[in-house]
C-alpha positions as CSV (number, residue, x, y, z in Angstrom):
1,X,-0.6,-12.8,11.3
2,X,-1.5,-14.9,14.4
3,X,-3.1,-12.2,17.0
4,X,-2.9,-12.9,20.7
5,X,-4.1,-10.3,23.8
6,X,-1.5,-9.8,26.3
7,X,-2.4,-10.9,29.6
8,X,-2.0,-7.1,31.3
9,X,-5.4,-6.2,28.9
10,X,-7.3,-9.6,28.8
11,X,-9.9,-7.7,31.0
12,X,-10.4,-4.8,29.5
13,X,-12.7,-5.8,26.9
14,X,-14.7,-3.0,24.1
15,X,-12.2,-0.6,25.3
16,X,-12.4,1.9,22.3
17,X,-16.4,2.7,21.6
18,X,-15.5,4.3,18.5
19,X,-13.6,0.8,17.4
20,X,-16.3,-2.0,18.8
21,X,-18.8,0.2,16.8
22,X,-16.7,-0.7,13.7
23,X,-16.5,-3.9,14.2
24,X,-19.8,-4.5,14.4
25,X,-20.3,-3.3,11.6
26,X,-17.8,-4.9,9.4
27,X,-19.1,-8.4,10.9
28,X,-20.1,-11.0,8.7
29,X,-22.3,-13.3,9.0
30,X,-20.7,-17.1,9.8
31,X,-19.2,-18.5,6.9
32,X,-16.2,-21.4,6.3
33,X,-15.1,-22.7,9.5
34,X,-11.3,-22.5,9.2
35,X,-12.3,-18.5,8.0
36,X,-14.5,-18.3,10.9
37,X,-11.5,-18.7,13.3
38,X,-9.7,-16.4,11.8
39,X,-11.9,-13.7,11.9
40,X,-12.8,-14.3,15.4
41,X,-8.9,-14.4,16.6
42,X,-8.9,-11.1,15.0
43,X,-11.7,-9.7,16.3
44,X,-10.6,-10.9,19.8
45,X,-7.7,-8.9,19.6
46,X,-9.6,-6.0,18.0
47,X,-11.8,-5.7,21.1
48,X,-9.2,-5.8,23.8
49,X,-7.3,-2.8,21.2
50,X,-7.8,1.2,20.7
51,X,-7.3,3.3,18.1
52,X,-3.8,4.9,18.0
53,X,-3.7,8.0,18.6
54,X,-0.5,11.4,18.6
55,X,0.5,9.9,22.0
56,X,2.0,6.7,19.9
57,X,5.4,6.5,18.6
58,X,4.4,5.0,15.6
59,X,1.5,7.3,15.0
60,X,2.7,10.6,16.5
61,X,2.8,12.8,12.9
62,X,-0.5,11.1,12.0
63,X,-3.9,12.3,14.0
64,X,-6.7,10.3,13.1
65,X,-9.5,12.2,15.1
66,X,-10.7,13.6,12.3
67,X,-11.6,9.4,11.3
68,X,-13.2,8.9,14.8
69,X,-15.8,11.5,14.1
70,X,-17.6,10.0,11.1
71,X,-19.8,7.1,11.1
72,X,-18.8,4.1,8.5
73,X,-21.4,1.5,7.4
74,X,-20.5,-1.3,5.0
75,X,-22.1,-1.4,1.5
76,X,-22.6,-5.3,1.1
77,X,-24.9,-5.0,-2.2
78,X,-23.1,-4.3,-5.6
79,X,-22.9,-0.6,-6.8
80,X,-23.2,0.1,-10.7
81,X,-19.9,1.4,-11.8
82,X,-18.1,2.9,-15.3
83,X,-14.7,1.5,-15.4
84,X,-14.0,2.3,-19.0
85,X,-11.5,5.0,-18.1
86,X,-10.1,3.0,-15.4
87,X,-8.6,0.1,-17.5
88,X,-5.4,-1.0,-18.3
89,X,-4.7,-1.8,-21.9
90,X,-1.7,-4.1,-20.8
91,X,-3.5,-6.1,-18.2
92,X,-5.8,-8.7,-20.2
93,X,-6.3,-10.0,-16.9
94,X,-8.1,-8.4,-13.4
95,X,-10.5,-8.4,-11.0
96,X,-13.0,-5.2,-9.6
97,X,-14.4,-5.2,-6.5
98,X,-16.5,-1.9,-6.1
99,X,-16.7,-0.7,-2.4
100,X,-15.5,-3.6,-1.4
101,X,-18.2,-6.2,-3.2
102,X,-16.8,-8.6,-6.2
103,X,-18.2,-7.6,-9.1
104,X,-17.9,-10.7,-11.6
105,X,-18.9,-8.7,-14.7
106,X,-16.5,-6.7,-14.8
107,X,-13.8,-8.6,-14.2
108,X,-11.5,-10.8,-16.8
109,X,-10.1,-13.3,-16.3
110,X,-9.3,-15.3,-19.5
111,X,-6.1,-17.1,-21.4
112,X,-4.3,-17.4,-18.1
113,X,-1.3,-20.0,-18.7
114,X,-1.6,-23.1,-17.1
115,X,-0.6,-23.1,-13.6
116,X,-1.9,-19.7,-12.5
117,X,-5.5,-18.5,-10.5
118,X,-6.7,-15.6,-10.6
119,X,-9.7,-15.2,-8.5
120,X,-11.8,-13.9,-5.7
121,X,-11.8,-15.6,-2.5
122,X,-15.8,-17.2,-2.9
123,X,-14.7,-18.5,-6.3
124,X,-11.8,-20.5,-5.8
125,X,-12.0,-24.2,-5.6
126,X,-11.8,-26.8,-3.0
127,X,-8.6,-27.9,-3.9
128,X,-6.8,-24.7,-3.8
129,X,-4.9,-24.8,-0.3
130,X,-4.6,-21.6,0.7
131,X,-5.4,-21.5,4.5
132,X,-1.3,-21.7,4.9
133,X,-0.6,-18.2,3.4
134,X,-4.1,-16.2,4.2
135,X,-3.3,-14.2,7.2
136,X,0.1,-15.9,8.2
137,X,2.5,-13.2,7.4
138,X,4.6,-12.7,9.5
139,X,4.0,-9.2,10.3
140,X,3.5,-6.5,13.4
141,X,-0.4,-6.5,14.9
142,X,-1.8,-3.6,14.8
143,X,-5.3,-2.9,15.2
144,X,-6.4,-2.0,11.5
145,X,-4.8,-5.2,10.2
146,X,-6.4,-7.2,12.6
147,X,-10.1,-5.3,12.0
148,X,-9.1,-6.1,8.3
149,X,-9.0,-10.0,9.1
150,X,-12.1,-9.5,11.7
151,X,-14.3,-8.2,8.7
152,X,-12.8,-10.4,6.2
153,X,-15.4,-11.8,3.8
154,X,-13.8,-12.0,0.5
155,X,-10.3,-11.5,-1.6
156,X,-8.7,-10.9,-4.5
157,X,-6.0,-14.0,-5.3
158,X,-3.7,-14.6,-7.2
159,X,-1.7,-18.3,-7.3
160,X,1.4,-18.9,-9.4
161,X,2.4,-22.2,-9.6
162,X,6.1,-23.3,-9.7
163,X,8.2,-22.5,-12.5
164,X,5.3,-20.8,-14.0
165,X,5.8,-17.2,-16.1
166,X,3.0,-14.8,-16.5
167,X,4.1,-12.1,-18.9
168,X,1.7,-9.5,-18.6
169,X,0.0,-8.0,-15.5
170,X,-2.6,-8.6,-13.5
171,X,-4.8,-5.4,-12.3
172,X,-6.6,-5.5,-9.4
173,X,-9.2,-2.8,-9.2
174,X,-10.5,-1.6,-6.3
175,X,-13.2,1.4,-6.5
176,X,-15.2,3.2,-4.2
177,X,-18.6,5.1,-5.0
178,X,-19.3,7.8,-2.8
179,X,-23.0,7.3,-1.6
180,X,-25.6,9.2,1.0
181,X,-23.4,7.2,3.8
182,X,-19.4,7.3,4.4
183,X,-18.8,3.8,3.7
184,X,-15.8,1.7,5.1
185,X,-14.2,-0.8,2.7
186,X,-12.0,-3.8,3.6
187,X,-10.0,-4.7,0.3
188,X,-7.8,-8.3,0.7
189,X,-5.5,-9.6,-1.7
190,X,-3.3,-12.6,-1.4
191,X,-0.5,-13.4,-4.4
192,X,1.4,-16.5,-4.1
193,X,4.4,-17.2,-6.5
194,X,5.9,-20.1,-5.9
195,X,9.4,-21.4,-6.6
196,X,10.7,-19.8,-9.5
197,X,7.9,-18.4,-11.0
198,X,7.8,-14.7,-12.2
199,X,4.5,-12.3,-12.2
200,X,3.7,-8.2,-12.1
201,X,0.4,-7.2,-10.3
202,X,-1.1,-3.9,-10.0
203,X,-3.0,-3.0,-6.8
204,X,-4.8,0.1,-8.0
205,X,-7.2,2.0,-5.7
206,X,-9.9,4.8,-7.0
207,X,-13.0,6.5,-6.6
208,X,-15.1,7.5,-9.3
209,X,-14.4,11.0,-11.4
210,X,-17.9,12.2,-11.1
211,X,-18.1,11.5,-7.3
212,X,-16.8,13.2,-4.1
213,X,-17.2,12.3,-0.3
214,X,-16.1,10.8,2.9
215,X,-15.4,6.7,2.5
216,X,-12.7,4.5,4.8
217,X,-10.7,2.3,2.9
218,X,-8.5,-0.2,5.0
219,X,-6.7,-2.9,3.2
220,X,-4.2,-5.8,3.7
221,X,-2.5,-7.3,0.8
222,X,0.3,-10.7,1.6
223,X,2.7,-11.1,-1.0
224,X,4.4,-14.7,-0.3
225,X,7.5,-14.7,-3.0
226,X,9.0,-18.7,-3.6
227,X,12.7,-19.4,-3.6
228,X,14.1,-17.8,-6.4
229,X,10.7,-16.3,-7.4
230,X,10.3,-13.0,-8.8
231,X,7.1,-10.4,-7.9
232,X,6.8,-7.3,-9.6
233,X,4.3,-5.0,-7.5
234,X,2.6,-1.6,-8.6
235,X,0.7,0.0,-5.7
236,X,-1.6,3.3,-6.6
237,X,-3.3,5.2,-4.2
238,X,-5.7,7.4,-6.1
239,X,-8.5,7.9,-3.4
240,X,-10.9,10.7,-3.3
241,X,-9.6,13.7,-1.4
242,X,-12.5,13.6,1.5
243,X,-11.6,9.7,1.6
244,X,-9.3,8.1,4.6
245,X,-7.5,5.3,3.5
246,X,-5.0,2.9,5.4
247,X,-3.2,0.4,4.1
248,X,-0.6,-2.7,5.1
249,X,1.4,-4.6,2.3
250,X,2.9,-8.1,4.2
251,X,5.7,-9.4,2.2
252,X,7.9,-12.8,2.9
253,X,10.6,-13.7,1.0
254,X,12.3,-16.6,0.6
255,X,15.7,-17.4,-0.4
256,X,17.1,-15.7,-3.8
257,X,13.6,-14.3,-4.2
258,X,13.3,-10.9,-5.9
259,X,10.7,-8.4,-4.8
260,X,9.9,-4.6,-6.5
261,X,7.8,-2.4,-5.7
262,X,6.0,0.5,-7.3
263,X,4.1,2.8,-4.2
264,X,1.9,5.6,-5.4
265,X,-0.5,7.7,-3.3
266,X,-1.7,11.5,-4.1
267,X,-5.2,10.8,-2.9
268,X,-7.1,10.7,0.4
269,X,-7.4,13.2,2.8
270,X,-5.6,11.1,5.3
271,X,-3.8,8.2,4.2
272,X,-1.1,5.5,5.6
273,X,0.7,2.8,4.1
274,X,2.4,0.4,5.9
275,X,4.8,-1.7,4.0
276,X,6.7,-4.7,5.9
277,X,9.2,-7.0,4.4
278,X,10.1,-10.4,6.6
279,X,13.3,-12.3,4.7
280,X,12.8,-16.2,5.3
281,X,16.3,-17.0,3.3
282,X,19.3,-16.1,2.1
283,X,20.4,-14.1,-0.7
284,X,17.4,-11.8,-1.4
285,X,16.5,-8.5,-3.2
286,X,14.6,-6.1,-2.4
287,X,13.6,-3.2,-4.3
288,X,11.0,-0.6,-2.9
289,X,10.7,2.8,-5.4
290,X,8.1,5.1,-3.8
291,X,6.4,8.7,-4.7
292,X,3.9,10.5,-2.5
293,X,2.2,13.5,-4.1
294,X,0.2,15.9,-1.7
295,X,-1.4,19.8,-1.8
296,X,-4.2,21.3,0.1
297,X,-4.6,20.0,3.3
298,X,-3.9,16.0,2.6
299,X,-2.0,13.8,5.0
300,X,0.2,11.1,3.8
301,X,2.3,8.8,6.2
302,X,4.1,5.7,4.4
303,X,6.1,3.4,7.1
304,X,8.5,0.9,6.0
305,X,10.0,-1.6,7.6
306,X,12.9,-3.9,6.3
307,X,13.9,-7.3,8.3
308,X,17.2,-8.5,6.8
309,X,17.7,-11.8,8.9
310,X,19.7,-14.0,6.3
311,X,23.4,-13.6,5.1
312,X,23.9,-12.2,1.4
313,X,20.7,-10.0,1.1
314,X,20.2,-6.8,-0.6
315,X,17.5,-3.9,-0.3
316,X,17.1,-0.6,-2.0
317,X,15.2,2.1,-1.4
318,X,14.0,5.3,-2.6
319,X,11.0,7.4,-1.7
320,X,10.1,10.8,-2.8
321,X,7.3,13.5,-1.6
322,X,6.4,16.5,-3.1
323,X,4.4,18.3,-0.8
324,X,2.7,21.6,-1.7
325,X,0.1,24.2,-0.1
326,X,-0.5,23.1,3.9
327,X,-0.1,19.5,3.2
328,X,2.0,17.3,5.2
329,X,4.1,14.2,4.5
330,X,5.6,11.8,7.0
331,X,8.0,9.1,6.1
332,X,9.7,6.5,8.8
333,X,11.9,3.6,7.1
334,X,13.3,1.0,9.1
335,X,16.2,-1.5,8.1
336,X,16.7,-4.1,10.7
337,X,19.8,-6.0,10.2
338,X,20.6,-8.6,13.3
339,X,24.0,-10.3,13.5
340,X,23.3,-13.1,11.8
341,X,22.9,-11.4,8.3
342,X,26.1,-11.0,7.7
343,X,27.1,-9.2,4.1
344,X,24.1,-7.6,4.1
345,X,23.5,-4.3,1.4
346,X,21.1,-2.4,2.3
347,X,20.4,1.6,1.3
348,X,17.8,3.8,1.6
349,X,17.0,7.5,0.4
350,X,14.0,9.3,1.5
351,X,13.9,12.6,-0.8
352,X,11.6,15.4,0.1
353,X,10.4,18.4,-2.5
354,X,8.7,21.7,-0.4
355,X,6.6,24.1,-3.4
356,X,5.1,26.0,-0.1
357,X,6.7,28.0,3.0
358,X,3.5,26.1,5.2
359,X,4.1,22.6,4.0
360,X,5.7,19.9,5.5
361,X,7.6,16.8,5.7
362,X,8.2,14.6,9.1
363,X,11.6,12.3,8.0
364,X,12.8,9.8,9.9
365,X,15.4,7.0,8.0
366,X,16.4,4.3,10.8
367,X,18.8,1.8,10.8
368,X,18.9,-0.7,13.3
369,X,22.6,-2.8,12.4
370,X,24.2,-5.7,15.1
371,X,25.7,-7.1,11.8
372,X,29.7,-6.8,11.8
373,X,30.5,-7.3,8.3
374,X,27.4,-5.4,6.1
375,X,27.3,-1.9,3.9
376,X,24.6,0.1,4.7
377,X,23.7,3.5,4.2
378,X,20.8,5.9,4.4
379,X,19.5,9.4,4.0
380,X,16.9,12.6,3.8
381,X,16.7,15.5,1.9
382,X,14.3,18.7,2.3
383,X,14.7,20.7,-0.4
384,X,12.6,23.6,-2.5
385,X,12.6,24.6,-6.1
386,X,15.8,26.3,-6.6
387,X,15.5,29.9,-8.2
388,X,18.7,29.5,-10.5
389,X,17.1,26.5,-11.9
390,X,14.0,28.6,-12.9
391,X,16.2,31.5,-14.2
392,X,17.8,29.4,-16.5
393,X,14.8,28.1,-18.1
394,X,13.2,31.0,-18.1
395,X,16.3,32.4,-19.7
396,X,15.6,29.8,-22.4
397,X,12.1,30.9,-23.5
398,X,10.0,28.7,-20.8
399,X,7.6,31.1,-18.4
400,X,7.8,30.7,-15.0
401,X,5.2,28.3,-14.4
402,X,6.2,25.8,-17.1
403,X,9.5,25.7,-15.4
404,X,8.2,25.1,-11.9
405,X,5.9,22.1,-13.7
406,X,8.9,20.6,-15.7
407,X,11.7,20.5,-12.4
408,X,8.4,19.0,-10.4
409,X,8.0,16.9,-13.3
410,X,11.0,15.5,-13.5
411,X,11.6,15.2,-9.8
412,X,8.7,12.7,-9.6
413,X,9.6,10.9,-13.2
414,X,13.1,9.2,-11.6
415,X,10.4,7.0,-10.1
416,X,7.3,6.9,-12.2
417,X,9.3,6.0,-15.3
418,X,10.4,2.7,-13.5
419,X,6.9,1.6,-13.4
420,X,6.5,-1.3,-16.0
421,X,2.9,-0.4,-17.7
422,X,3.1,2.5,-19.8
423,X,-0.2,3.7,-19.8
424,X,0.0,3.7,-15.6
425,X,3.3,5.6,-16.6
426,X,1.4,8.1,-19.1
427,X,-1.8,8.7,-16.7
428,X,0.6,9.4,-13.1
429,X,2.6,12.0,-15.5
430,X,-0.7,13.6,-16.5
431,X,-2.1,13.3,-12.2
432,X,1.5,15.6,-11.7
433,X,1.0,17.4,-14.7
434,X,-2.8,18.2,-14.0
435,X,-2.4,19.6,-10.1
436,X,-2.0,23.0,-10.5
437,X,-1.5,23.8,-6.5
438,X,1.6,21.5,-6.7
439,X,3.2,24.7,-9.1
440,X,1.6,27.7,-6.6
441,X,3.9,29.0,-3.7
């Protein structure tokens, strides 16, 4: 995640007001010196960067003027927070961090085998080396990654040694508390299996029930998978509906490693995930299951992009959106397969559920193939509720609206019953079950 300023811009320095305010404001004070140069690489390239706007390829569905016109300030004191409701009963293990703060007390982190850390940033020791995984992804700069790594101060972590099995998962909890100012949030998060080691983690973002308001959450999390390593990931989105939240998940996989993950978002009132996956070796898998759920007037954008550069690799994915009222969904999935991965199998599905006449979905599967000797396929659907679907449970004692909620329901379980913690399973069936707007034409 090295940043570097071309030399056509090296002079125009603080060109976004809007951005250099930001970045003040997420600036730490000095702290480790190898951190210190990270953060002001980053924040290098952040100053000679703009905010994207429609006029950007990769942003064009996605306007974030609305984002430009509220003033963020960073909450750097620990907010008192009720997480009872929030837990998971299968994950003995995981660490909060409320608006962005650590907060030690309620974490746990107990009875972890031998061979595994699970920590923040601050409290890892000396002797863990991880200055050769924190921001060295291999991934695309862009200016909120890079603002990420600018403001960077602390981090969830997670180190699996070799060989090493952790059978239940980890939650990382990340919760934000809506105060008198919109705060902006930098969540980090860092897992490291190593070779052949196996481990589930669930990156879970929230506000609190009882609160509502405008908050920025931007977050980086680097997944670095061993040879023949396996990572399970579970990624909710569950913001509050004023919130804007933007997100980048980093994964690099090496050879006959196995990666899956779990993306949920029905939250925010603008939000963006960017997943990237960087194969370092032959033979991988890659599994990427994903389920946006919108109404009102929320924007969600999720933007994939797949490098397959080794022989023998495999990815599949499946995204799904069910978009109702005058919401609006984007989704842009990119496969990159160069001529050396040859027998390369890769497929991808972006499905798309309308429940209004004024919502809307922006689709656009890509495949980008100088491979010979690969299978690869992709796809979109648009689609509505069919009416002879309703008819026929109607026809067998269900009312209309129970029918809508049942064919929405089971459009969205294909993907939420894959999920690996049952209670995360139980309480995503209830979020689809509980939004009323997503059964109103």
């Amino acid at each position: 995640m090295t940043m570097q300023v071309s030399p056509s811009v090296a002079s125009l320095v603080d060109r976004d007001a809007f951005l250099t305010g930001l970045l003040q404001e997420v600036t730490p004070a000095k702290g480790e010196d190898w951190l210190q140069e990270l953060r002001q690489g980053a924040a290098h390239w952040v100053r000679h960067a703009v905010i994207p706007n429609t006029r950007d390829e990769e942003w064009r569905f996605t306007d974030l003027s609305a984002l430009r016109q509220v003033q963020f300030r960073v909450d750097r004191e620990l907010t008192a927070v009720d997480i009872s409701g929030l837990i998971l009963p299968e994950a003995v293990n995981r660490l909060v961090f409320v608006n962005g703060v650590y907060a030690p007390e309620l974490s746990a982190v107990a009875g972890l085998p031998t061979g595994v850390t699970v920590s923040n940033l601050a409290g890892l020791s000396e002797s863990e080396n991880i200055r050769k995984y924190l921001a060295q992804s291999e991934v695309s700069q862009e200016v909120f990654t890079a603002l990420n790594t600018a403001g960077m101060t602390d981090a969830a972590v997670v180190l699996v040694a070799k060989n090493v099995v952790v059978e239940s998962p980890i939650h990382l909890l990340f919760v934000s508390v809506v105060g008198e100012d919109a705060v902006i949030s930098q969540p980090r998060c860092l897992v490291v299996a190593e070779t052949g080691s196996s481990i589930g983690f669930v990156e879970d973002y929230v506000t609190t029930p009882e609160t509502e308001g405008v908050y920025f959450t931007n977050t980086v999390t680097e997944i670095w998978v061993g040879e023949n390593a396996e990572v399970t990931h579970t990624r909710i989105e569950r913001d509050g509906l004023e919130a804007f939240h933007i997100g980048k998940t980093a994964v690099t996989q090496a050879r006959d490693s196995r990666y899956t993950c779990h993306a949920f978002s029905c939250g925010g009132k603008l939000s963006r995930h960017n997943l990237e996956i960087f194969q370092t070796g032959e033979q991988t898998q890659t599994t990427l299951n994903g389920l946006t759920m919108i109404s009102g007037k929320q924007l969600a954008d999720t933007h994939s992009a797949i490098a397959l550069n080794h022989p023998h690799g495999s990815s599949k994915q499946l995204h799904k959106c069910i978009v109702g009222d005058r919401a609006h969904a984007v989704f842009n999935g990119k496969v990159f397969v160069p001529k050396p991965a040859q027998l390369t199998d890769a497929g991808q599905l972006n499905r798309n559920l309308l429940l209004s006449p004024k919502a809307r979905v922006d689709t656009k599967p890509q495949l980008e193939i100088t491979a010979d000797n690969v299978k690869c396929a992709h796809g979109a659907t648009v689609s509505q509720l069919e009416d002879d679907e309703i008819f026929y449970l109607q026809s067998r004692g269900i009312n209309e609206t129970d029918a809508r909620k049942l064919l929405i329901n089971a459009f969205a379980a294909e993907i939420i019953n894959q999920i690996p913690v049952a209670s995360l399973q139980d309480t995503l069936l209830n979020t689809v079950n509980s939004l009323k707007s997503l059964t109103n034409d």
